[in-house]
py3Dmol code that shows the C-alpha trace and the ligand (Angstrom):
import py3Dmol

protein = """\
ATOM      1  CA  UNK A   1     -52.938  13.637  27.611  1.00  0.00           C
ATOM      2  CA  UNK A   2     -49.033  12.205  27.171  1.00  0.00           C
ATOM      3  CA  UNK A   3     -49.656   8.392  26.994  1.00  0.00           C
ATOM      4  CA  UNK A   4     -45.484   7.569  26.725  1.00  0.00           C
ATOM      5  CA  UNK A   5     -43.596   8.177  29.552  1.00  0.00           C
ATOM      6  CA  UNK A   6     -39.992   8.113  29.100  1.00  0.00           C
ATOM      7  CA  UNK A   7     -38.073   6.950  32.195  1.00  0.00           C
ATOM      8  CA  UNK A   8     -34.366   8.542  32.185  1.00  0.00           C
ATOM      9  CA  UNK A   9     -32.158  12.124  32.170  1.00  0.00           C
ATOM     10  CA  UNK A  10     -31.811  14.729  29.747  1.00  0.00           C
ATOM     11  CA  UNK A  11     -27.650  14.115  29.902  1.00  0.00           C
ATOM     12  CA  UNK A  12     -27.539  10.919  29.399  1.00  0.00           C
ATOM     13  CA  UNK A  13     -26.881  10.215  25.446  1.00  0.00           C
ATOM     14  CA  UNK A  14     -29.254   7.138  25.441  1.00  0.00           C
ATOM     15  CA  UNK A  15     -32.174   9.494  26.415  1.00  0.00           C
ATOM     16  CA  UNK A  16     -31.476  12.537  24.917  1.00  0.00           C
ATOM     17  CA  UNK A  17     -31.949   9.826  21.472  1.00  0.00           C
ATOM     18  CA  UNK A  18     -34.712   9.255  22.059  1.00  0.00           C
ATOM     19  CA  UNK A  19     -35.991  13.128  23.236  1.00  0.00           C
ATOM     20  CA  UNK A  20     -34.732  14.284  19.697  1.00  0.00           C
ATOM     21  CA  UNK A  21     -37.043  11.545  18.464  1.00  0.00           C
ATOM     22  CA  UNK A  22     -39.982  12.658  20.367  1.00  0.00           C
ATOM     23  CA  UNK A  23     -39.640  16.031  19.172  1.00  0.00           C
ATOM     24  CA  UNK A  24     -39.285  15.178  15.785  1.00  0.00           C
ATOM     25  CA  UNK A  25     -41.852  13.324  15.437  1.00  0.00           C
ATOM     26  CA  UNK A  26     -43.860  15.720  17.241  1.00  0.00           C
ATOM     27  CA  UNK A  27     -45.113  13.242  20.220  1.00  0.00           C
ATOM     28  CA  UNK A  28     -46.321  14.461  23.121  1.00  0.00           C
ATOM     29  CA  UNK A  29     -44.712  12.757  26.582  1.00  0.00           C
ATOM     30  CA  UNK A  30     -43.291  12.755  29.754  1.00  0.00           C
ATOM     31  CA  UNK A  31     -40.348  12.707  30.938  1.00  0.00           C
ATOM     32  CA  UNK A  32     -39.988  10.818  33.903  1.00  0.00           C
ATOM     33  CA  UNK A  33     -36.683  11.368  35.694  1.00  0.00           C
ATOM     34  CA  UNK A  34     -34.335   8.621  36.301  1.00  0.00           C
ATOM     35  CA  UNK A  35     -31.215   9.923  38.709  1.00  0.00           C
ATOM     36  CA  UNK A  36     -28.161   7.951  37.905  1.00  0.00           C
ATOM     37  CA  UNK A  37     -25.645   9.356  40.687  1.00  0.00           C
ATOM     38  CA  UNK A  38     -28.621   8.409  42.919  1.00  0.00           C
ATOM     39  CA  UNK A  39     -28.567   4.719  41.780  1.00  0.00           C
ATOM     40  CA  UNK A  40     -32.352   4.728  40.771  1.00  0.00           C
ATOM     41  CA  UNK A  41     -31.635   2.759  37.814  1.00  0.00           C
ATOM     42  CA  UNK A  42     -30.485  -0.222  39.921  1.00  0.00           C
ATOM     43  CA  UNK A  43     -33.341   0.115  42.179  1.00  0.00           C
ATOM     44  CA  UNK A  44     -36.324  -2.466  41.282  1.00  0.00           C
ATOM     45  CA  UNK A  45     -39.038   0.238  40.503  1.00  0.00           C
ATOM     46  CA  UNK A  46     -36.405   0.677  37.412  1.00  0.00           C
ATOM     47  CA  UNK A  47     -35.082  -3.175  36.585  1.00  0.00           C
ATOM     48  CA  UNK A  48     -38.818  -3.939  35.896  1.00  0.00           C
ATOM     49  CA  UNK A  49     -38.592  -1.434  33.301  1.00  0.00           C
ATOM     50  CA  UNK A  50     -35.023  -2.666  32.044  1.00  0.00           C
ATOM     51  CA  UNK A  51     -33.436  -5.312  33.683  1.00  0.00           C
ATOM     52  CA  UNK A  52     -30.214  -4.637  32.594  1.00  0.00           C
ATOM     53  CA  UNK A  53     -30.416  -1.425  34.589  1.00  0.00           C
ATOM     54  CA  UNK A  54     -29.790   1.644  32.457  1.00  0.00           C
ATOM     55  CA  UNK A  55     -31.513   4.744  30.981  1.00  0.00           C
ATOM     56  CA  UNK A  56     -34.314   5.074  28.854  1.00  0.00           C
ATOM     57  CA  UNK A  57     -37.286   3.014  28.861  1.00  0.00           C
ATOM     58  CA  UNK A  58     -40.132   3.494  27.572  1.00  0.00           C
ATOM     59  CA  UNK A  59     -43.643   2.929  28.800  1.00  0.00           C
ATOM     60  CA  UNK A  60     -46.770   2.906  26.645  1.00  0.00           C
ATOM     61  CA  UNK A  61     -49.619   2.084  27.983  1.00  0.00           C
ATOM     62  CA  UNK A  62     -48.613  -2.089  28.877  1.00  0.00           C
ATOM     63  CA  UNK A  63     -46.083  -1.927  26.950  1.00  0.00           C
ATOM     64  CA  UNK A  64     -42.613  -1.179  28.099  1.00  0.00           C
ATOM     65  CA  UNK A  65     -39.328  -1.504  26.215  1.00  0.00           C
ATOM     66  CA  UNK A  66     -35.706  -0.282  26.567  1.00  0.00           C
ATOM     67  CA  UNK A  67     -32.991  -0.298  24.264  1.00  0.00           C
ATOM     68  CA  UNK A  68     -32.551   3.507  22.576  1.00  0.00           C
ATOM     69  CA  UNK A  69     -32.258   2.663  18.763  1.00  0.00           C
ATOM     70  CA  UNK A  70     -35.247  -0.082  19.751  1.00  0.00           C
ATOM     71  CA  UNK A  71     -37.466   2.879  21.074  1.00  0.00           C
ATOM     72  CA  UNK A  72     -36.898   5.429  18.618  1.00  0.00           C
ATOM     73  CA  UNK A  73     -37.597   2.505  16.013  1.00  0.00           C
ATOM     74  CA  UNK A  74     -40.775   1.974  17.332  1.00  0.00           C
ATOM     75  CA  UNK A  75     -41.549   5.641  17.718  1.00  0.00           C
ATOM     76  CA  UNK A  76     -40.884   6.411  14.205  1.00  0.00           C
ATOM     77  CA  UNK A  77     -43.105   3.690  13.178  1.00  0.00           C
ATOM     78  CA  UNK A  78     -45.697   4.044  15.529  1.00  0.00           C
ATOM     79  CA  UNK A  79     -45.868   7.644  14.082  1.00  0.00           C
ATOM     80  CA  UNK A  80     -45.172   7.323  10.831  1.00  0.00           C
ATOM     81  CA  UNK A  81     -47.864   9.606   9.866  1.00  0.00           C
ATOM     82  CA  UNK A  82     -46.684  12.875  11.995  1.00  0.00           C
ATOM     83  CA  UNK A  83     -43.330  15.028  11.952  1.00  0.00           C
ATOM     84  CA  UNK A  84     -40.297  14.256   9.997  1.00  0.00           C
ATOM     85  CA  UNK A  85     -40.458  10.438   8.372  1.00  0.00           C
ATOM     86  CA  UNK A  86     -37.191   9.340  10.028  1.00  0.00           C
ATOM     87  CA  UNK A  87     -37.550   5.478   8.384  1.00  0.00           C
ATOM     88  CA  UNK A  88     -38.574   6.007   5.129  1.00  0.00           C
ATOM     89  CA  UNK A  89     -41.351   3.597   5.623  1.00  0.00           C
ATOM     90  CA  UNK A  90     -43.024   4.361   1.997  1.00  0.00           C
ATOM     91  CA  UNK A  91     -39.944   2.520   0.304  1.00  0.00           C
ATOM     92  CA  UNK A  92     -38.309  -0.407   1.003  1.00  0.00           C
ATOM     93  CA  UNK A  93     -34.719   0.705  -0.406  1.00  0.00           C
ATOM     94  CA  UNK A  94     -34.767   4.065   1.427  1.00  0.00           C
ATOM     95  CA  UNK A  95     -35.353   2.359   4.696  1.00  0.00           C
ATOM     96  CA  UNK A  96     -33.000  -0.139   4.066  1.00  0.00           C
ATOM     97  CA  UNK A  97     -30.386   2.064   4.166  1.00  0.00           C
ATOM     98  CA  UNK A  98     -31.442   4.009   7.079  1.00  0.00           C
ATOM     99  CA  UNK A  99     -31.494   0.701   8.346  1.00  0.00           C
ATOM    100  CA  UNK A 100     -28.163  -0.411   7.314  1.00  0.00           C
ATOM    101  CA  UNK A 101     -25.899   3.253   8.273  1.00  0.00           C
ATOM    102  CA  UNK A 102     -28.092   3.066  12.078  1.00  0.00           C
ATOM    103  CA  UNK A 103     -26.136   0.152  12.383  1.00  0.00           C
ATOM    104  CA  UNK A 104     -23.064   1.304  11.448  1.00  0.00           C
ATOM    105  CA  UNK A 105     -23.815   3.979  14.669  1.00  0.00           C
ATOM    106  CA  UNK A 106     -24.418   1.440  16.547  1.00  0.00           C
ATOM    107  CA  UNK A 107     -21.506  -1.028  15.782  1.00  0.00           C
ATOM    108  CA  UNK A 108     -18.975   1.183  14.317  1.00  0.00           C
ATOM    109  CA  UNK A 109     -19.062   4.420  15.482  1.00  0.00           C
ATOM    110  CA  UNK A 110     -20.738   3.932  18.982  1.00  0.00           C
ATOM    111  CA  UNK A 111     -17.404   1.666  20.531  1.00  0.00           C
ATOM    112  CA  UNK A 112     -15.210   3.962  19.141  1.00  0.00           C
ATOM    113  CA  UNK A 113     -17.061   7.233  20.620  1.00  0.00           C
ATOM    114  CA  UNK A 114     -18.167   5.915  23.524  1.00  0.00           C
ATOM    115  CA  UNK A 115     -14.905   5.307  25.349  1.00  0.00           C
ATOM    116  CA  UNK A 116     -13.495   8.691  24.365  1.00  0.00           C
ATOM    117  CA  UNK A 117     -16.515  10.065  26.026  1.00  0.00           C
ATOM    118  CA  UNK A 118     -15.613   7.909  29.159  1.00  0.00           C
ATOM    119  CA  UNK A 119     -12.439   8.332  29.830  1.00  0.00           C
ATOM    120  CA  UNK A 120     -12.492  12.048  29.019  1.00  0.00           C
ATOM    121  CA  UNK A 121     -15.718  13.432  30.908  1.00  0.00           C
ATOM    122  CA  UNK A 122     -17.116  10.261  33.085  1.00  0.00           C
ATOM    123  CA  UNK A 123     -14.012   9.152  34.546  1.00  0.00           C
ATOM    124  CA  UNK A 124     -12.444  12.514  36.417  1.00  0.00           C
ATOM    125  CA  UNK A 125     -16.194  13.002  37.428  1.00  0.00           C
ATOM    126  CA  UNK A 126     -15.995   9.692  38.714  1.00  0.00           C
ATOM    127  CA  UNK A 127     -12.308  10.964  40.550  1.00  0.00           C
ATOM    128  CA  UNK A 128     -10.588   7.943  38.305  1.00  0.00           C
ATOM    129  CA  UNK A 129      -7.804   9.029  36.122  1.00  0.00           C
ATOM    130  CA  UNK A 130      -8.135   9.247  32.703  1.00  0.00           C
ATOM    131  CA  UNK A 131      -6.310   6.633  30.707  1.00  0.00           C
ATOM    132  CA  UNK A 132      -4.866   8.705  27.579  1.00  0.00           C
ATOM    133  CA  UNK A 133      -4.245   4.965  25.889  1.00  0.00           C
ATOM    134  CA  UNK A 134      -7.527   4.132  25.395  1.00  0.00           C
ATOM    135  CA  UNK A 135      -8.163   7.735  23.929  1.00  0.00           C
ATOM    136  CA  UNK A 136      -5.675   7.629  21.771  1.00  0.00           C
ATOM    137  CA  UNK A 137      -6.505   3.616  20.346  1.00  0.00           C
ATOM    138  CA  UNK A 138     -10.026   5.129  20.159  1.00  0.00           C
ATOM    139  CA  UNK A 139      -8.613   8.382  18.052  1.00  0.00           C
ATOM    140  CA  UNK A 140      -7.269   6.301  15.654  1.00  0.00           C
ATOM    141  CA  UNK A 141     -10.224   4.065  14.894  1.00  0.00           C
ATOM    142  CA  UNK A 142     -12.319   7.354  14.674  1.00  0.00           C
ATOM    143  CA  UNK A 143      -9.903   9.085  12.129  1.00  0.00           C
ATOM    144  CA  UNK A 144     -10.717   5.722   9.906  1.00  0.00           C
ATOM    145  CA  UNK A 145     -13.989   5.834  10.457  1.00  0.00           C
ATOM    146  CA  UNK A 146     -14.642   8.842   9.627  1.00  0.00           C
ATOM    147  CA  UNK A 147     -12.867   8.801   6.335  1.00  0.00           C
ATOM    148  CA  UNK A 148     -15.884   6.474   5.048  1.00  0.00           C
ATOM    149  CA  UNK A 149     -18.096   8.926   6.413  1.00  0.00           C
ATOM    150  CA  UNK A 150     -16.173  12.030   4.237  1.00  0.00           C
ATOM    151  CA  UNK A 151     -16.744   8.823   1.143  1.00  0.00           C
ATOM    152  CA  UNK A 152     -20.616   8.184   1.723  1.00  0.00           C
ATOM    153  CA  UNK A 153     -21.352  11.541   2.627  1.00  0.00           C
ATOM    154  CA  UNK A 154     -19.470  12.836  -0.591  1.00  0.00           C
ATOM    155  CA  UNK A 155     -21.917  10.658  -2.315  1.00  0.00           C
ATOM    156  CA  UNK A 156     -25.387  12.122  -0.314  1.00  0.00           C
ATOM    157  CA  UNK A 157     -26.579  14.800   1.587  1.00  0.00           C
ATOM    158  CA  UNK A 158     -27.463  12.730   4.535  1.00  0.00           C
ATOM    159  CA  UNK A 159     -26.132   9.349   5.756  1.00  0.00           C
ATOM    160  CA  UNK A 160     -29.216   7.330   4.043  1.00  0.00           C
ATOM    161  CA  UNK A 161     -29.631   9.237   1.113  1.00  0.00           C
ATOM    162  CA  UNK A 162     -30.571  12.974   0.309  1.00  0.00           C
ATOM    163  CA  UNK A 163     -32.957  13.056   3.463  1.00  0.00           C
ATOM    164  CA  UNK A 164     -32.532  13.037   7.098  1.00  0.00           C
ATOM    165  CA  UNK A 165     -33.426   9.917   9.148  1.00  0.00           C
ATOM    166  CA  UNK A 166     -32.954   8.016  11.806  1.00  0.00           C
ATOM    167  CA  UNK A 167     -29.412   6.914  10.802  1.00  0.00           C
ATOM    168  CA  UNK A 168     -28.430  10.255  11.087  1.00  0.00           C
ATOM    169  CA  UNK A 169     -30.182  11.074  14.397  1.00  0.00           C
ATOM    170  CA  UNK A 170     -28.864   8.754  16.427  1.00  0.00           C
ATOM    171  CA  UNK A 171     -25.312  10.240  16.278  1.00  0.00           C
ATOM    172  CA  UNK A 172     -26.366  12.815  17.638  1.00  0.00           C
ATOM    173  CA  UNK A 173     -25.417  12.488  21.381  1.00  0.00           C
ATOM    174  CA  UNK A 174     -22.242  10.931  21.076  1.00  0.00           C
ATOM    175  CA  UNK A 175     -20.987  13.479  18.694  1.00  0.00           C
ATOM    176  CA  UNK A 176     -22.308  16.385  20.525  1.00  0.00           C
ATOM    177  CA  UNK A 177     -20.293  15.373  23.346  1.00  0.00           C
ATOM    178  CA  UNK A 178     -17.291  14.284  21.392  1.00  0.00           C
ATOM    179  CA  UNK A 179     -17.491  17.316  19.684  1.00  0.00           C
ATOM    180  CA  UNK A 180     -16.466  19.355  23.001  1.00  0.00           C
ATOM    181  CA  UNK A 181     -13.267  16.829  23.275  1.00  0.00           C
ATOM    182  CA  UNK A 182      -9.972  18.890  22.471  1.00  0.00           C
ATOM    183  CA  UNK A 183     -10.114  16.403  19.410  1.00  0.00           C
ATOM    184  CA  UNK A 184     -12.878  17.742  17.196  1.00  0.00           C
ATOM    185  CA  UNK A 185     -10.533  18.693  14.547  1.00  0.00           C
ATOM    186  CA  UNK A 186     -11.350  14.995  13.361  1.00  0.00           C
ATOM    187  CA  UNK A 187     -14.565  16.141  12.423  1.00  0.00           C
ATOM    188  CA  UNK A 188     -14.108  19.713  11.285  1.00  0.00           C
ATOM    189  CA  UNK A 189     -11.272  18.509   9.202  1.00  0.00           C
ATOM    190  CA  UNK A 190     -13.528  16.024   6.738  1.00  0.00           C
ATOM    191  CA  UNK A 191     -15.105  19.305   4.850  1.00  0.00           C
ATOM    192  CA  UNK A 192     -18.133  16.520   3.983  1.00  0.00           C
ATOM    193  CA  UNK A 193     -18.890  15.192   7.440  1.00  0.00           C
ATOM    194  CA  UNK A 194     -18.012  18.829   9.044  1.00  0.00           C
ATOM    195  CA  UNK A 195     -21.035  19.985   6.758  1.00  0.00           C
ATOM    196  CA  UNK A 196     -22.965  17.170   7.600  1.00  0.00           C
ATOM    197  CA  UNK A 197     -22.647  17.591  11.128  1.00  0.00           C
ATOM    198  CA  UNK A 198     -23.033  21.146  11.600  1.00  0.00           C
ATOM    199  CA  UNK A 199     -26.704  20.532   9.047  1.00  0.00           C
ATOM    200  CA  UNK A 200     -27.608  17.930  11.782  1.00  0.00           C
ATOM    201  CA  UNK A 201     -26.847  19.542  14.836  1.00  0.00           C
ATOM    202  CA  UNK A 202     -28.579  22.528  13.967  1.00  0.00           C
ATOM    203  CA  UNK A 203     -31.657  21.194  13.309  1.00  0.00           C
ATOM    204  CA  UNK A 204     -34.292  22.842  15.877  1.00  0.00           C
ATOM    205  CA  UNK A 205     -35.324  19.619  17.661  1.00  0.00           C
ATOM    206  CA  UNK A 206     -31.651  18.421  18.980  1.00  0.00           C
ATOM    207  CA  UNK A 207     -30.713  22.564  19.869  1.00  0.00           C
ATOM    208  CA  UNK A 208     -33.629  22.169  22.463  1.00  0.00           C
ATOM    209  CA  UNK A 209     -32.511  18.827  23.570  1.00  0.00           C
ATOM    210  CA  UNK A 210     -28.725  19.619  23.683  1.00  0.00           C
ATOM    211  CA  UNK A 211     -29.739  22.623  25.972  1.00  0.00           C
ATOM    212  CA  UNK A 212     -29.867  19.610  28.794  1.00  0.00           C
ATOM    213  CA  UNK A 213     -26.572  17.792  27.723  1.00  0.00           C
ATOM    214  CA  UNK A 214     -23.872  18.757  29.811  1.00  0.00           C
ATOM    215  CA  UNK A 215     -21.575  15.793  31.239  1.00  0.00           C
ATOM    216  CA  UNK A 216     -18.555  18.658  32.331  1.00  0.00           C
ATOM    217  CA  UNK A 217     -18.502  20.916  35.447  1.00  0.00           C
TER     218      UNK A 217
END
"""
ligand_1 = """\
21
GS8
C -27.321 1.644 26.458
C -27.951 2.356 27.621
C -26.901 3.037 28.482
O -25.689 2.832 28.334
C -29.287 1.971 24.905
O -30.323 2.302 25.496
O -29.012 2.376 23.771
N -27.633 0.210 24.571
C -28.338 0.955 25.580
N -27.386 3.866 29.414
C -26.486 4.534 30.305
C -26.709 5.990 30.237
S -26.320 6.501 28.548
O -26.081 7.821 28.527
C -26.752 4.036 31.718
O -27.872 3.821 32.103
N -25.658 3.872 32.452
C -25.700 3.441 33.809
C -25.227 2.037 34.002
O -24.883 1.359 33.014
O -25.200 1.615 35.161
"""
view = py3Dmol.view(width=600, height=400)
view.addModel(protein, "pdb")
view.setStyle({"model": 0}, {"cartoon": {"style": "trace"}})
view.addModel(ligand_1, "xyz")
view.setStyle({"model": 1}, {"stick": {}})
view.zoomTo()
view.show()
């Protein structure tokens, strides 16, 4: 019997963090759907599940939280016992640094992505034009970015260390969709971070969940 229920949609980045997750920590749930074009994330069955309105929550039991990198935190340790140990919770240095390059994803890399995304798939679907400035600012903070990345992942295997965790899973999304931009030379040209993120992408769990990530017509 699934006791979490995951309120949200399989496109939507935020979620499909927390699906790879689920899968690899091998957690059974449901997936209850949340329709953005259809404004049921502004409609109050939703804000008392996240007031601030957006995909995923998560319910267990009583419960509830929102919050992606929150939820798959508490997944991971909920579960530290099953699937893939995605927080290194047996030493204190290891998860440390998964701690430490998550939130680098989430306060580095994640602005920087995030409006590329935007303005290149959200905004014609949206019939606004897209505004190449804010691409191109965004392009330029990447290519920086990213040239720490080729440095720390010249150093390991994975973001963390030699093992995949949760730092690594949670750029996921962003990248999968940035990676169908007309600029994901930026990646493939870092012969590190190219490795890295064709290892990551690959892995079984996010190929299933990617299946369901498609923001383009
Ligand atoms: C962001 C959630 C978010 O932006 C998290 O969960 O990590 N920091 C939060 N959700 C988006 C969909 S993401 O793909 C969302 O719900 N957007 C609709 C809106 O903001 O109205």
């Amino acid at each position: 019997m699934a006791g979490l229920k995951l309120y949200g949609m399989p496109m939507s980045s935020c979620t499909a963090r927390v699906l790879t997750c689920l899968h690899e920590k091998e957690v059974e749930f449901e997936l209850v759907s949340v329709d953005l074009f259809t404004d049921q994330h502004k409609q109050p069955s939703f804000l008392c599940k996240n007031p601030f309105g957006q995909i995923p929550a998560l319910e267990d039991g009583d419960l509830t939280i929102f919050e992606s990198r929150a939820i798959t935190e508490y997944i991971s340790k909920k579960y530290k016992d099953q699937g893939t140990d995605l927080i290194r919770h047996e030493s204190l240095e290891e998860s440390t640094m998964v701690k430490v390059w998550s939130e680098v994803e989430a306060h580095q890399l994640n602005p920087v992505l995030k409006p590329i995304i935007y303005q290149f798939f959200v905004s014609p679907m949206q019939g606004k034009t897209t505004d190449q400035a804010v691409i191109n600012e965004n392009l330029e903070k990447l290519g920086k970015l990213l040239d720490v990345y080729e440095d720390r992942l010249g150093k390991t295997t994975y973001l963390a260390g030699d093992f995949y965790s949760l730092a690594d899973l949670h750029h996921l999304p962003y990248l999968f969709y940035f990676m169908k931009t007309p600029w994901s030379s930026l990646v493939n040209e870092r012969v590190k971070v190219k490795a890295w993120w064709e290892d990551i992408s690959n892995r079984v769990t996010f190929k299933k969940v990617s299946e369901a990530m498609k923001i383009w017509n």
